[in-house]
N, C-alpha and C positions, 0 to 999 in steps of 0.2 A: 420611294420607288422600290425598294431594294423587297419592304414588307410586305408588297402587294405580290412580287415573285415567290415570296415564301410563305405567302399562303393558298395562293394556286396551287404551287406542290403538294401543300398540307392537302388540298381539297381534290386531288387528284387522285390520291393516294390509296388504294384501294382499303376497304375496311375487313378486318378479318371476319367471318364468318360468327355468329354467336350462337348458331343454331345446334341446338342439344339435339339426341338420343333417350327417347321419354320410351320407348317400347317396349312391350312386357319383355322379362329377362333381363335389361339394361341395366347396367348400376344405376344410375340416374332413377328409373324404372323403381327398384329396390330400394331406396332409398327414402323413394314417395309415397312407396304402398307403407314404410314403416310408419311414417310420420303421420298419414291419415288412418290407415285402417289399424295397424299395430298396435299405436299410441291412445287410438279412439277405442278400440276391444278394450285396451287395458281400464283407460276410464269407465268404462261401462263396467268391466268386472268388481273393479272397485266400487263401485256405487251398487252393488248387488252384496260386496263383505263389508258396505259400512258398518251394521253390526257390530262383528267380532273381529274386524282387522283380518289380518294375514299372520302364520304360525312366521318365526323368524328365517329358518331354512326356506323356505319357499319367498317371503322378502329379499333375502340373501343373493337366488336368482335371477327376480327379478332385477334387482340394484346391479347387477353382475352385465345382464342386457344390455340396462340404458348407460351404463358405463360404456359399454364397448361402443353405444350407438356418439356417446361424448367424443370418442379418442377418433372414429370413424370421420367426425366432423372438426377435427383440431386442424388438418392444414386446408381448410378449406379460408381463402380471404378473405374480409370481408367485405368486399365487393363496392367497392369507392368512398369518397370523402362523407358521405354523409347516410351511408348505409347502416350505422353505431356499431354496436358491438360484435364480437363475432357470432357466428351462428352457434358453434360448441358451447359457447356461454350460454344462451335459450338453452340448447339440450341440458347442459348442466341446471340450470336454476328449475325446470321442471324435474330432473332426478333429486334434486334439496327438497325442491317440495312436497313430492313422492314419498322421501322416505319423513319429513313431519307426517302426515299421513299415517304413517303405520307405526311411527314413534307413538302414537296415542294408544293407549291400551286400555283395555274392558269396554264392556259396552256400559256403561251408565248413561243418565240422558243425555249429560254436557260434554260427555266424550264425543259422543253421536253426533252433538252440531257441531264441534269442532273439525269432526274428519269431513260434513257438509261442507263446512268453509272452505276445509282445503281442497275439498274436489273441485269448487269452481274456481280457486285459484290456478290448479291444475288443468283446466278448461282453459280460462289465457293463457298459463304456459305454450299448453300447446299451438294454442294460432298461434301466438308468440311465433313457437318454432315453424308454422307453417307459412305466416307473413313475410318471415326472412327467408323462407327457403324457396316462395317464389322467386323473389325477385335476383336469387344466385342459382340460379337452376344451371344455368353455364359453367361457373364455379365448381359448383358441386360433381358437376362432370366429370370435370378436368382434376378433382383434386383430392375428390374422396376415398378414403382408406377403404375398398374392397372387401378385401381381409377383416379386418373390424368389424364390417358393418353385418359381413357374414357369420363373424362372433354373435353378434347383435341377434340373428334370428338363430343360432346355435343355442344360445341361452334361451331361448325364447321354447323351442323345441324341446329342452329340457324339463321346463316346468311345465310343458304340458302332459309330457310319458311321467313326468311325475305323478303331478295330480290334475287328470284331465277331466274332473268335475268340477275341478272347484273355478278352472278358467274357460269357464263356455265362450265369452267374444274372442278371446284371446285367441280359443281355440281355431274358432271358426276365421279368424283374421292369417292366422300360420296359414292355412290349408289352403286358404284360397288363394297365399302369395304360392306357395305348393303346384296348385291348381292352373295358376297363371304363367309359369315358367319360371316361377323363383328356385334356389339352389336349396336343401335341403338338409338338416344337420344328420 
């Protein structure tokens, strides 16, 4: 008898709200325009220097971004028993990936397929990070480093006043977070 009274209460109980803030400016917001349009510029750019790679300085940058965009997502949880790993971890195994990628140097032919492969590995990455970052979109809310992630397109803003030929999607991906209400470095 005693279990049926305590799970009436259990079911009485009101449920917290899980409803997010996705609106342009939002960190939430910021967080999503990185991972779809940021992260997708960058693969496009990259598949435009398969060729010749990226000069190290300008690597350096870049790795510098998706770093900050790593530590942005370290306290975020990972969002119940069977949701796997955390979400930082995705962002990190796509910045391992990223930088084989640009580990590979000259253009000879077999270099050329090689940085192929790792582009579309770097294509699952990313859903990787976007499959998980639906489903904690609450999480990420509640829990993501701000400041970080604000790093995240401060780097990003950097390599474009650096060399803003050589990263046309990239480019075009900053401006329109710019565009859309995002903060600016």
């Amino acid at each position: 008898m005693g279990t049926k009274k305590n799970e009436q209460k259990k079911a009485s109980k009101p449920q917290k709200s899980r409803a997010v803030d996705n609106t342009r400016g939002s960190n939430l917001w910021s967080f999503n325009h990185f991972r779809t349009s940021i992260l997708t510029g960058l693969l496009n750019d990259i598949i435009d220097l398969e060729n010749q790679g990226l000069e190290e300085d300008h690597c350096n940058i870049i790795r510098k971004s998706l770093e900050y965009f790593v530590n942005a997502a370290t306290n975020v949880p990972e969002g119940g028993l069977f949701s796997g790993k955390a979400l930082y971890l995705n962002i990190e195994y796509f910045l391992n990936t990223y930088k084989s990628w640009n580990d590979i140097e000259g253009n000879k032919p077999e270099n050329l397929i090689k940085r192929r492969k790792i582009v579309s590995k770097l294509r699952e990455r990313r859903q990787d990070i976007t499959n998980k970052s639906r489903r904690l979109q609450y999480e990420l809310e509640n829990n993501l480093d701000q400041k970080l992630l604000s790093d995240s397109y401060t780097a990003i803003g950097e390599i474009i006043k650096l060399v803003p030929n050589i990263f046309k999607n990239l480019s075009t991906s900053y401006s329109d977070y710019l565009k859309r209400g995002g903060k600016g470095a």
